[in-house]
ChimeraX commands (.cxc) that place a marker at each C-alpha (Angstrom):
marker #1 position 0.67,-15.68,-8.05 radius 0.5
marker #1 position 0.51,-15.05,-4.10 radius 0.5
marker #1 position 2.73,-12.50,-3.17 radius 0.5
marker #1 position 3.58,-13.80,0.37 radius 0.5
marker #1 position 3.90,-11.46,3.84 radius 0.5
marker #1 position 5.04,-12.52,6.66 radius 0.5
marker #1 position 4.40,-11.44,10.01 radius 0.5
marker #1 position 8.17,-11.48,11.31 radius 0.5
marker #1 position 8.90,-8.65,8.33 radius 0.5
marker #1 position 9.90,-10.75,5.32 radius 0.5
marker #1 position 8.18,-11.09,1.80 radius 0.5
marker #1 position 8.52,-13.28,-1.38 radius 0.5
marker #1 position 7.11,-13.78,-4.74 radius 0.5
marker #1 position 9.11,-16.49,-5.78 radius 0.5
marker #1 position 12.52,-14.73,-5.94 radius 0.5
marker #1 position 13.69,-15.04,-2.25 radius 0.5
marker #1 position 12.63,-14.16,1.03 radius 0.5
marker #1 position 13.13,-9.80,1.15 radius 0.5
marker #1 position 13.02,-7.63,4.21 radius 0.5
marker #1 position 9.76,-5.60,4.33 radius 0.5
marker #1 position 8.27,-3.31,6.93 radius 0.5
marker #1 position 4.63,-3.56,8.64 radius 0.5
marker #1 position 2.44,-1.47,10.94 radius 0.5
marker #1 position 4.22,-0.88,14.20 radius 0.5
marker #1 position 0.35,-2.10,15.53 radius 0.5
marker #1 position 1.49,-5.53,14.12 radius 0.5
marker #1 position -0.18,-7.84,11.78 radius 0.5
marker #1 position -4.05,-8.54,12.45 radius 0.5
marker #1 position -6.71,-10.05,11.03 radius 0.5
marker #1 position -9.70,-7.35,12.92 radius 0.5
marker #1 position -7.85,-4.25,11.79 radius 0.5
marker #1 position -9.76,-1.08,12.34 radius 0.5
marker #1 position -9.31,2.75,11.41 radius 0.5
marker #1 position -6.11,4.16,13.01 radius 0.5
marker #1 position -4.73,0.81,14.42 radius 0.5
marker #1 position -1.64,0.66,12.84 radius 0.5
marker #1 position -1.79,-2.59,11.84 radius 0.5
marker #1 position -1.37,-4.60,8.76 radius 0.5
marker #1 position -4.50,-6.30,7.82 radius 0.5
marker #1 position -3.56,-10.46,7.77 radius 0.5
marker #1 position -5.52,-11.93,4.40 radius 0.5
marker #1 position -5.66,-12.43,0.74 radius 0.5
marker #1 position -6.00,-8.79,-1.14 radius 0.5
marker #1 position -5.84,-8.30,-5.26 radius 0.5
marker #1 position -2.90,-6.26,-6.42 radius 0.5
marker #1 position -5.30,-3.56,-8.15 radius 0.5
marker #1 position -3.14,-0.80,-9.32 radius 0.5
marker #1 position 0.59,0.92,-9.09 radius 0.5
marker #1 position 1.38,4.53,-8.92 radius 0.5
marker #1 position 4.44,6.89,-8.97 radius 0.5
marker #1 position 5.74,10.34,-8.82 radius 0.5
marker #1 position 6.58,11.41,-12.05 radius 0.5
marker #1 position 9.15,14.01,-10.92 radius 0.5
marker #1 position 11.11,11.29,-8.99 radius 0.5
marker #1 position 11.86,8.44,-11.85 radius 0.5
marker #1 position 9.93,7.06,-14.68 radius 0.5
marker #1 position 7.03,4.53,-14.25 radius 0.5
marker #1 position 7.80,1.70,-13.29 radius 0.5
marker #1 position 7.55,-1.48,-15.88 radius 0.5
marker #1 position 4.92,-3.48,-14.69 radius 0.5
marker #1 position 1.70,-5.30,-15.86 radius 0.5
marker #1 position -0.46,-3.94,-13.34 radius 0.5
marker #1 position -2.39,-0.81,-14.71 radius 0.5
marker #1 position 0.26,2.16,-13.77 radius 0.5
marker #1 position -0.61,6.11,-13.41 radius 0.5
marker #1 position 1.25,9.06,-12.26 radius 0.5
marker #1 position 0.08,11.21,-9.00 radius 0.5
marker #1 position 0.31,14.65,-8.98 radius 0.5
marker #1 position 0.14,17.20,-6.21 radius 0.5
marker #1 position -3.95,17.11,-5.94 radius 0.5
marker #1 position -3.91,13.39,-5.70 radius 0.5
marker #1 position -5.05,12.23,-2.11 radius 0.5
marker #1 position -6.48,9.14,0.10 radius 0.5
marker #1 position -9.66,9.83,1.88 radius 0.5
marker #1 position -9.14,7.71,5.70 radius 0.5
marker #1 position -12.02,9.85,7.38 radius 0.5
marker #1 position -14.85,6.48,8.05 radius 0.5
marker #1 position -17.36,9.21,7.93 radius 0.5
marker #1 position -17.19,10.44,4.31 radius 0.5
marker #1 position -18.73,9.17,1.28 radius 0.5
marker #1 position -15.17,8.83,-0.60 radius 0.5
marker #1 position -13.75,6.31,2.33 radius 0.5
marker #1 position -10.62,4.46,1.42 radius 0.5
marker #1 position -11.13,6.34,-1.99 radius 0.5
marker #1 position -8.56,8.18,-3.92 radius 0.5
marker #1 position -9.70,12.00,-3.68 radius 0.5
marker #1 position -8.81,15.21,-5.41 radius 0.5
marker #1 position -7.28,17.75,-2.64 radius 0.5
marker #1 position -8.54,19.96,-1.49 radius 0.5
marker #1 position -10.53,17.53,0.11 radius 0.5
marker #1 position -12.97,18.93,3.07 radius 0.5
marker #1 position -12.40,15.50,5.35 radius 0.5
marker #1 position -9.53,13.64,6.57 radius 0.5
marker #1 position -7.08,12.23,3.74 radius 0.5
marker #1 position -3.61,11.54,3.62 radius 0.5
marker #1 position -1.43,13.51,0.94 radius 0.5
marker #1 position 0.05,11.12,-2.19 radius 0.5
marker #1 position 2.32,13.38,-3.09 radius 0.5
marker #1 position 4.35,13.14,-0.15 radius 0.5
marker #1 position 7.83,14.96,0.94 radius 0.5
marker #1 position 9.09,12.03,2.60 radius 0.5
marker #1 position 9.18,9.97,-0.83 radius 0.5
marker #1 position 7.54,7.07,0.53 radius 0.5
marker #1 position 4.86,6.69,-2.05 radius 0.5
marker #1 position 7.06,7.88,-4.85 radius 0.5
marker #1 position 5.91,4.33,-6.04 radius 0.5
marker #1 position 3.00,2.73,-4.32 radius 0.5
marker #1 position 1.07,-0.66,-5.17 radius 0.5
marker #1 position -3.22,-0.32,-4.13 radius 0.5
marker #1 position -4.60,-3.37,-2.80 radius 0.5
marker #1 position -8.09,-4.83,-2.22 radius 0.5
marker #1 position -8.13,-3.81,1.17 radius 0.5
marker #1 position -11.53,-2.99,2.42 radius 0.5
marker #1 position -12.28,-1.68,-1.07 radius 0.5
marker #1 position -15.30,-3.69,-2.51 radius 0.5
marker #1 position -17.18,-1.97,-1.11 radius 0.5
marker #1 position -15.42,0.14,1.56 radius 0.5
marker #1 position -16.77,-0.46,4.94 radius 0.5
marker #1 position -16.81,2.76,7.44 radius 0.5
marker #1 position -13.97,2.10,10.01 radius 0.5
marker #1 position -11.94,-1.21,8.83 radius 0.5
marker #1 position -9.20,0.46,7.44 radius 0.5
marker #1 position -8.08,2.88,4.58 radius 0.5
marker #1 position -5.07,3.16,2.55 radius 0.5
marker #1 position -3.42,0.50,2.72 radius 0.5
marker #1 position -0.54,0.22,0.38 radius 0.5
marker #1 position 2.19,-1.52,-0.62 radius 0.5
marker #1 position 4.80,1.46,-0.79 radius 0.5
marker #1 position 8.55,2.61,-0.46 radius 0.5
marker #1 position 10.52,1.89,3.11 radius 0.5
marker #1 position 11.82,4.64,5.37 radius 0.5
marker #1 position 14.99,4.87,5.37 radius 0.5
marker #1 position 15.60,3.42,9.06 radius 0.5
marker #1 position 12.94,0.34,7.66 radius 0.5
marker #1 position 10.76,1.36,10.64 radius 0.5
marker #1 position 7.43,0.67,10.69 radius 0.5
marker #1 position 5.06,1.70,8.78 radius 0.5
marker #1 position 0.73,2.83,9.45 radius 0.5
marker #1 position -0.56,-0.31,8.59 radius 0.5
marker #1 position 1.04,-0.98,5.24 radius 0.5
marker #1 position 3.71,-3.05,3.73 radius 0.5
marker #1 position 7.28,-1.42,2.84 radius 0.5
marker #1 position 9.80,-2.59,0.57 radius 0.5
marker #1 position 13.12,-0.73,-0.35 radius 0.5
marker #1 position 12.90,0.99,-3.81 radius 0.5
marker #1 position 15.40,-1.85,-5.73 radius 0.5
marker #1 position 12.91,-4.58,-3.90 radius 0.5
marker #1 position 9.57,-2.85,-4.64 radius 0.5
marker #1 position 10.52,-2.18,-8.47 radius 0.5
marker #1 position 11.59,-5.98,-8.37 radius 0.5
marker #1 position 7.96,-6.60,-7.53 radius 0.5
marker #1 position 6.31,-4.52,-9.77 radius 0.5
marker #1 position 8.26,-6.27,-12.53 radius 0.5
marker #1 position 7.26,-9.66,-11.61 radius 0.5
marker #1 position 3.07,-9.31,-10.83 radius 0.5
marker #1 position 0.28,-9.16,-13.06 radius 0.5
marker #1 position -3.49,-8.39,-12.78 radius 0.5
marker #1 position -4.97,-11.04,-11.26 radius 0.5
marker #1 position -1.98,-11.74,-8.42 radius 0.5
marker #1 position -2.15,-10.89,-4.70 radius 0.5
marker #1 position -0.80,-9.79,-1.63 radius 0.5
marker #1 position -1.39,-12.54,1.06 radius 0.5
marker #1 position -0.59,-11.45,4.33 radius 0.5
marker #1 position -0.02,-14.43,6.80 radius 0.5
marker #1 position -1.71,-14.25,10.27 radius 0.5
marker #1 position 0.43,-13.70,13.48 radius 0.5
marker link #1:1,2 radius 0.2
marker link #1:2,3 radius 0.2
marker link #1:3,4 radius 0.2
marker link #1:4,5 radius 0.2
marker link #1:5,6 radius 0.2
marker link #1:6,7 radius 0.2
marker link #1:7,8 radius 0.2
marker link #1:8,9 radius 0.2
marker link #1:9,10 radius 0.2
marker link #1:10,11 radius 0.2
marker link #1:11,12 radius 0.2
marker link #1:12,13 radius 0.2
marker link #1:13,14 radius 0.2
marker link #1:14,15 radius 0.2
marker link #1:15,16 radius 0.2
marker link #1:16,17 radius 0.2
marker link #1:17,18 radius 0.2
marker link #1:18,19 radius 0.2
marker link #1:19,20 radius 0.2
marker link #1:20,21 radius 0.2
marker link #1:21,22 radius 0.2
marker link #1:22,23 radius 0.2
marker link #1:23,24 radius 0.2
marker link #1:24,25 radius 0.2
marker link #1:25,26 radius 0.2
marker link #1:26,27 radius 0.2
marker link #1:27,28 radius 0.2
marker link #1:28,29 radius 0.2
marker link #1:29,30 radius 0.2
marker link #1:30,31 radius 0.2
marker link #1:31,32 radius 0.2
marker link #1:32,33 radius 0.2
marker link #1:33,34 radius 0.2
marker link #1:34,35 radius 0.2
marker link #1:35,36 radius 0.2
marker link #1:36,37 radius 0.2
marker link #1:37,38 radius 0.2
marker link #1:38,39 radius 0.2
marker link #1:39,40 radius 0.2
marker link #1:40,41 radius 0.2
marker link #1:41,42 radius 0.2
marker link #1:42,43 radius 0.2
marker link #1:43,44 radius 0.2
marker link #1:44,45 radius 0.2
marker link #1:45,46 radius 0.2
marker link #1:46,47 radius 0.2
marker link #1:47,48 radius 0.2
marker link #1:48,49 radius 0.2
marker link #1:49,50 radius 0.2
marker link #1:50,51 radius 0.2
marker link #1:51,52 radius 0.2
marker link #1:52,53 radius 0.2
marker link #1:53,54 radius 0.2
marker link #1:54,55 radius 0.2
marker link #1:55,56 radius 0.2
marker link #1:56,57 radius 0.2
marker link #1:57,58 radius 0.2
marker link #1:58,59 radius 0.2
marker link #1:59,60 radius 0.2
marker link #1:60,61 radius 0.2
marker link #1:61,62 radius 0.2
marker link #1:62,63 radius 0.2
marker link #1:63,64 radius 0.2
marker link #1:64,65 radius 0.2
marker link #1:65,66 radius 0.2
marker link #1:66,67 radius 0.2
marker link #1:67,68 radius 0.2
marker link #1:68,69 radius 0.2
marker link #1:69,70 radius 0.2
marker link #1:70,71 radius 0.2
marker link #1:71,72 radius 0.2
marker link #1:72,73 radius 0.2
marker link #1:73,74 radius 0.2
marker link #1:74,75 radius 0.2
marker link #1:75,76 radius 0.2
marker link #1:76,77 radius 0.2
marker link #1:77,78 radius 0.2
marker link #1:78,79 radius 0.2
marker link #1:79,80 radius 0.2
marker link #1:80,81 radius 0.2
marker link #1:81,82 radius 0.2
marker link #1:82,83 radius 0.2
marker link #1:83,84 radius 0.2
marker link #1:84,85 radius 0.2
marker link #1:85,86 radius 0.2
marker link #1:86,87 radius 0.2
marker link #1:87,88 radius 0.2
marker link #1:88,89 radius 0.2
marker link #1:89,90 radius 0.2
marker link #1:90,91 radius 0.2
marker link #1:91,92 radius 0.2
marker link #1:92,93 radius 0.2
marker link #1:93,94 radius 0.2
marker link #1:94,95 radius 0.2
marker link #1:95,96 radius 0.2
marker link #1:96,97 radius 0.2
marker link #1:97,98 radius 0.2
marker link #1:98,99 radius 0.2
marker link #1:99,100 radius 0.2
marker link #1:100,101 radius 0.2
marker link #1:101,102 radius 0.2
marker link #1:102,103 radius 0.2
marker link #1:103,104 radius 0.2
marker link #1:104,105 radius 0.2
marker link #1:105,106 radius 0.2
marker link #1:106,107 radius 0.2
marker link #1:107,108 radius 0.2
marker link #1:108,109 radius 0.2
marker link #1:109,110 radius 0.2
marker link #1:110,111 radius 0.2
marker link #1:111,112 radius 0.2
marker link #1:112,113 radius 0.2
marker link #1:113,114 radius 0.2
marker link #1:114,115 radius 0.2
marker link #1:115,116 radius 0.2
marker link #1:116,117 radius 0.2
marker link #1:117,118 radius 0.2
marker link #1:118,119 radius 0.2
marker link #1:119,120 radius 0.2
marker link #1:120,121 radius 0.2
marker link #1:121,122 radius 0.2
marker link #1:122,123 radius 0.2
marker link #1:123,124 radius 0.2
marker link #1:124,125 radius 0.2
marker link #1:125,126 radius 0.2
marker link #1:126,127 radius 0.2
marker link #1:127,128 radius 0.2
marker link #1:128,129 radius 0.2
marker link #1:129,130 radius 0.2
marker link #1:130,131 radius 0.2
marker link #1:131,132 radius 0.2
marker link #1:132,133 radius 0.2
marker link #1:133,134 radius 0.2
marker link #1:134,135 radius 0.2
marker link #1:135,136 radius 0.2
marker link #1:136,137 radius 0.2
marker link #1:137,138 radius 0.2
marker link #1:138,139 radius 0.2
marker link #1:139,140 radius 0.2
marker link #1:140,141 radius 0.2
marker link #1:141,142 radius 0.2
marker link #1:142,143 radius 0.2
marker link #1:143,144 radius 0.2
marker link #1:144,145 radius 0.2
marker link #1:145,146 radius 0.2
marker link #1:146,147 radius 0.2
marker link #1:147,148 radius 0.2
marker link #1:148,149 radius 0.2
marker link #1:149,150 radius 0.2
marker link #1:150,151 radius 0.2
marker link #1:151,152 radius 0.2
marker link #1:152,153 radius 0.2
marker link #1:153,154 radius 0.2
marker link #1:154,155 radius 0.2
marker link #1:155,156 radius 0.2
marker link #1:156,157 radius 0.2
marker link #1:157,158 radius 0.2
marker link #1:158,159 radius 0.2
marker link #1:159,160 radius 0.2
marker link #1:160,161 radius 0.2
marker link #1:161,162 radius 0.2
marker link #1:162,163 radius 0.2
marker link #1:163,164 radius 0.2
marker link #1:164,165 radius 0.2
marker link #1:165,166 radius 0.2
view
């Protein structure tokens, strides 16, 4: 199944266009390191992960695993574990999993420069939880928590995320 993005911020699986957020650079097919931009293309849905302390996992038929506090991204083009998960401490630039803001309390890994990473096109990006406002995200795609565990429910190994070109 082809999970389906939109450029103009809507999504659908087969159960009705949703609202989702994308990178406030916009949807592109070239994206780079620190764009901001959604990557347009097809991408596997590898893996989902949540916070343990904020709700159960979620059912799905994707492989699922917690995160804990150590749990990080590595998004520094330079180092070996590029677009890698990484244990923190982690001596180059990563984002934290275990976030305050809740926004990967649940979060979806795609195929995203990830086979094998390439320095510089782009790291971490996830399908994850929506702010709040729905503003924009780095360069991911955000759904709202019901939405997202909606999702999760209906995708199996072998689906993917296909992000439509501006």
């Amino acid at each position: 199944m082809d999970v389906v993005v939109s450029p103009e911020g809507w999504i659908d699986w087969g159960a009705g266009r949703r609202i989702c957020a994308l990178g406030r650079g916009g949807v592109r097919p070239d994206k780079r390191e620190g764009d901001g931009a959604t990557p347009s293309g097809r991408f596997p849905l590898r893996r989902a992960l949540y916070r343990p302390d904020r709700g159960p996992a979620p059912a799905t038929a994707l492989p699922c695993a917690p995160i804990a506090p150590v749990d990080g991204w590595c998004d520094d083009p330079a180092d070996p574990a590029y677009n890698r998960p990484v244990r923190l401490p982690h001596p180059a630039r990563h984002e934290r999993m275990w976030r305050d803001d809740g926004l990967y309390d649940l979060v979806v890994v795609i195929g995203h420069n990830d086979d094998p990473p390439v320095a510089g096109l782009g790291s971490a990006v996830f399908v994850h939880l929506a702010r709040p406002d729905g503003g924009p995200t780095e360069g991911c795609v955000a759904l709202s928590r019901a939405d997202l565990l909606d999702l999760l429910a209906a995708v199996a190994p072998g689906d993917t995320l296909m992000v439509l070109p501006p």
